[in-house]
Each structure stands twice: as C-alpha cells, then as structure tokens.
C-alpha positions, -999 to +999 in steps of 0.1 A: +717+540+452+684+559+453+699+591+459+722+585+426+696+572+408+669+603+412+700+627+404+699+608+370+661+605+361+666+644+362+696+647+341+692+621+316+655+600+313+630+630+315+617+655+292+594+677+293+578+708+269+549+732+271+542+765+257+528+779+285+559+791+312+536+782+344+532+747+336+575+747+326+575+758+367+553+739+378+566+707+363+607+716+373+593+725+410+576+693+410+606+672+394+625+687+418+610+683+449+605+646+442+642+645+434+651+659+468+622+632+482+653+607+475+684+630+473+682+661+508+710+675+489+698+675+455+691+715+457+720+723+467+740+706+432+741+718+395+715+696+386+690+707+362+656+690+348+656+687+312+621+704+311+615+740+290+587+764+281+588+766+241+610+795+234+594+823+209+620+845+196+626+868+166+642+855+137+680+857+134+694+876+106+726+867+088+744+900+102+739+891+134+749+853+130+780+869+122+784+889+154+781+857+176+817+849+168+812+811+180+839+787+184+818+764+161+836+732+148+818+741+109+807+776+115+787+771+080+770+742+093+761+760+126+750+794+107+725+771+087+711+758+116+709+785+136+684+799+111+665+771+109+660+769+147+656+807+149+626+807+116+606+775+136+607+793+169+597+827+157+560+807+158+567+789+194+540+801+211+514+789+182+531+754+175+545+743+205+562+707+203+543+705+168+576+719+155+599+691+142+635+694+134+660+669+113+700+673+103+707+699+132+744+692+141+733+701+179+770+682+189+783+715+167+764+739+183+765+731+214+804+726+214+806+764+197+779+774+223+795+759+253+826+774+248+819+808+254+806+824+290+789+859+277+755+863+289+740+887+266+705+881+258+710+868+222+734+845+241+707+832+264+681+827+237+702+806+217+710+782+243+678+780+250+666+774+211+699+747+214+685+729+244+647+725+230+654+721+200+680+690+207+645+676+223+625+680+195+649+656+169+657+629+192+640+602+193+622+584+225+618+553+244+580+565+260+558+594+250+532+603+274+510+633+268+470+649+273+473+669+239+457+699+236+424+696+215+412+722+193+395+718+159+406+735+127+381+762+130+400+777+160+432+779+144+449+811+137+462+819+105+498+804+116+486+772+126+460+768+099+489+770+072+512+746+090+482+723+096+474+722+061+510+719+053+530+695+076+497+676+089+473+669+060+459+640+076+448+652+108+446+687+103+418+687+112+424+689+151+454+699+174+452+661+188+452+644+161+483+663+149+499+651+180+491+616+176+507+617+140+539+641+157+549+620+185+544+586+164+575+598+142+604+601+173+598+566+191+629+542+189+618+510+168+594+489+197+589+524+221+552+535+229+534+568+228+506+570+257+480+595+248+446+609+260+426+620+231+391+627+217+378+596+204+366+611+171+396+597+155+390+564+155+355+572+136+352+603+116+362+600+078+385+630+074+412+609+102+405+577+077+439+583+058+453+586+094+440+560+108+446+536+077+486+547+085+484+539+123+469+503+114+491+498+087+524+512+100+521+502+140+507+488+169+476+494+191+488+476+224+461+489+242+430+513+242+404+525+272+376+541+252+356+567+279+321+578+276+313+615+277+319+633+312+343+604+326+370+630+323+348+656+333+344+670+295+315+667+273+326+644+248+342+608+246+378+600+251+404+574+245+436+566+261+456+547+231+488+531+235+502+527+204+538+508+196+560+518+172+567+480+157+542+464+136+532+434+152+511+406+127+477+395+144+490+410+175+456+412+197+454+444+214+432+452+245+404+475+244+378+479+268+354+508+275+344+530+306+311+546+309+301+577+328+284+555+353+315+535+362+337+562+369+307+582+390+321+575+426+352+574+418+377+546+401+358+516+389+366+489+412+381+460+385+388+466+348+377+455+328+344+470+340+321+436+338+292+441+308+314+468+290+325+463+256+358+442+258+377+432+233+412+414+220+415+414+186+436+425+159+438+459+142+438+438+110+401+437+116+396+470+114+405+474+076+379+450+068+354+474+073+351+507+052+371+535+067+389+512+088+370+527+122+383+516+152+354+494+160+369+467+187+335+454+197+320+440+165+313+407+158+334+385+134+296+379+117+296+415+109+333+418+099 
C-alpha cells in the first residue's frame, strides 16, 4: 500500500549526509512532508529519516570510554571502535562524507548503545557518531550527489593532508575526491550519479584517475554541459558510472551548450548537431592520457 510503502522509503531506502545542519533540516522536512503526501498520519509515528548533518565532536579519551559502562557484546571491540569513530569525526566539519570507515562492529555497538536510556550529552553524541558512521561503511545500490568543488589551493591544512593522504589521485579537487569516494561503497552492478566539473575527464593530474575509472568500471552514460548551462562559469558533466566492468559496453554521451539550455530545457535530447556519441571507454585509452574524448573519430583514434 502506498501509505506502507512511503513509511519504508523513510526507514529503510534513503540516506542522506551533509556537513552543513540547514541543509540536514531542510532535507528531513522535505522527506517528511512527501512522506505524509502518501501517509496523513506519518507525523504522528516514530518514524525517522535516515538523513544527518556530519557530527564534529572532540576525541574520546580512554578514561572516558571507561565511564560509558555499555552493555557491549565485546567491550574491547567496541572501545576500539569507539576511538576510531570519535578520531575521524573530530575533523567532521572539514571532511564531511570524505571520511570512510571499515571493520566497525556497528551490530556491537549499537546493541551496547541501544541498551541503555541515559541522555547525557556524551550519550547523545555517540549515537549519533553510531548512526552516521553505520552510513559511511555500507555499501549502496544508487549514489546520487552535486559534490562540492573546490581545488587544492583552498584547502585548509586538515583537508590538504588527508587529500594528499587518502586521495592521491584526485587531490587535486574536492570533486574529484568524491568521484573516487563514492565509486568504493556501490554493490557489484549499482551506479553513482554525479554532477561535476568536467576538468576530469581532460586535465593530466586526474589521468591516473581516470585510467582507474576506465579500467575498473563503467561509464553508462555522460551529459557534458558548456559553461553557464548550470549557471556557473565553467563546464560540467553529469557521469553515470557503474560499478561492473562491462567489455565494449557503448556508453551514451552527448553534449549541451549554453544556447540549448537558454529558454529553458532543450526540447529533445539528444540536442540535434551536438556532439553525440556511443562508443566504448576502451577508446579512450588509445589516446595518451586516456581523456574522455567521446566525439573523436575512429581515423584519429
């Protein structure tokens, strides 16, 4: 039934993170008045949307680990990964969903969490580390994000060693360290939708990046945008990319100038007299740097 069906959407098939708290309200009071669109009573359940502002909290220390006096299942286990969660969110607010986590027992935590009503403020922050970072390891059936873009040169000192550090091959912008982040949690066949810059399917310093995309998965489809289409001053591309390599898989790229988008949304697309392609990424590392060139001829291949 629809009114079933919006109550689970909420609960259990959407996720959402951003490290500003207005945009975490906005989103939940949207989610949620769509949910009541289907369900009048929907506001008046238990039902929350998994979507969170990315928490930024002081370290935990060991001595007060040992004053939480969780039920955990391997308190151990659950110290350890308490720390971890507490050391990656002490930079939340610079790293946002950049921060990755693997081998958290969240079943453990939780469970210790879970059992135990206080509501002391160290309480509170750890459920909320718990419930983030749960969304930050699993893995995902669709991503679908505008990424921030900012290049290297605006990157505090936090980001600029983490860049340098986690993201060698696409440090170079906040973007392009999103593509190569939200690649890595797909289930095998899932997609990742993103609007970027286009500079990465150009400029040599994304070559090792791009070379790993090509290599490692799909391009299923691409809409390349001139400048000011999106109302910013450079060019952009929407990129769906699958995480399945697919041999001579033809993807679909197409382009969309300024012009085309000036009253408004172009009225087929294909746009007519664009560049229009379907051809296979295995092109692309015919030519040095591997650029992302869907228009060229097979003469100049």
């Amino acid at each position: 039934m629809p009114r079933t069906a919006a109550e689970l959407i909420l609960e259990k098939n959407l996720f959402g993170l951003d490290i500003d708290k207005r945009a975490f309200q906005l989103s939940y009071f949207a989610l949620m008045m769509k949910g009541r669109q289907y369900n009048r009573r929907i506001l008046n359940k238990e039902i929350k949307p998994k979507v969170y502002a990315i928490p930024t909290h002081e370290m935990l220390s060991e001595e007060e680990l040992q004053l939480l006096n969780f039920p955990f299942r391997d308190t151990e286990k659950a110290n350890q990964d308490l720390i971890t969660l507490s050391e990656r969110f002490s930079s939340g607010n610079d790293l946002g969903s950049l921060i990755e986590f693997k081998g958290i027992n969240f079943d453990n935590l939780k469970a210790g969490v879970e059992a135990e009503s206080a509501v002391s403020f160290l309480d509170q922050a750890l459920h909320e580390m718990i419930e983030v970072g749960e969304l930050l390891q699993q893995k995902y059936a669709v991503v679908v994000t505008n990424p921030p873009y900012m290049g290297s040169s605006g990157f505090n000192a936090t980001l600029a060693k983490f860049a340098k550090k986690a993201y060698p091959n696409s440090k170079s912008d906040l973007f392009a360290m999103f593509i190569e982040r939200w690649n890595k949690p797909l289930l095998s066949g899932a997609y990742n939708a993103m609007v970027t810059m286009q500079s990465w399917m150009f400029l040599s310093s994304y070559e090792t990046m791009r070379k790993n995309i090509i290599n490692q998965l799909t391009i299923a489809n691409m809409m390349h945008m001139e400048n000011m289409v999106m109302g910013i001053a450079f060019g952009t591309a929407v990129t769906i990319f699958q995480n399945k390599r697919i041999k001579e898989f033809k993807g679909t790229y197409h382009q969309i100038r300024t012009v085309d988008a000036s009253k408004g949304t172009p009225e087929s697309v294909p746009v007519p007299g664009n560049r229009f392609n379907q051809i296979s990424q295995d092109e692309f590392n015919k030519i040095p740097g591997s650029p992302i060139s869907y228009w060229v001829s097979e003469n100049l291949i």
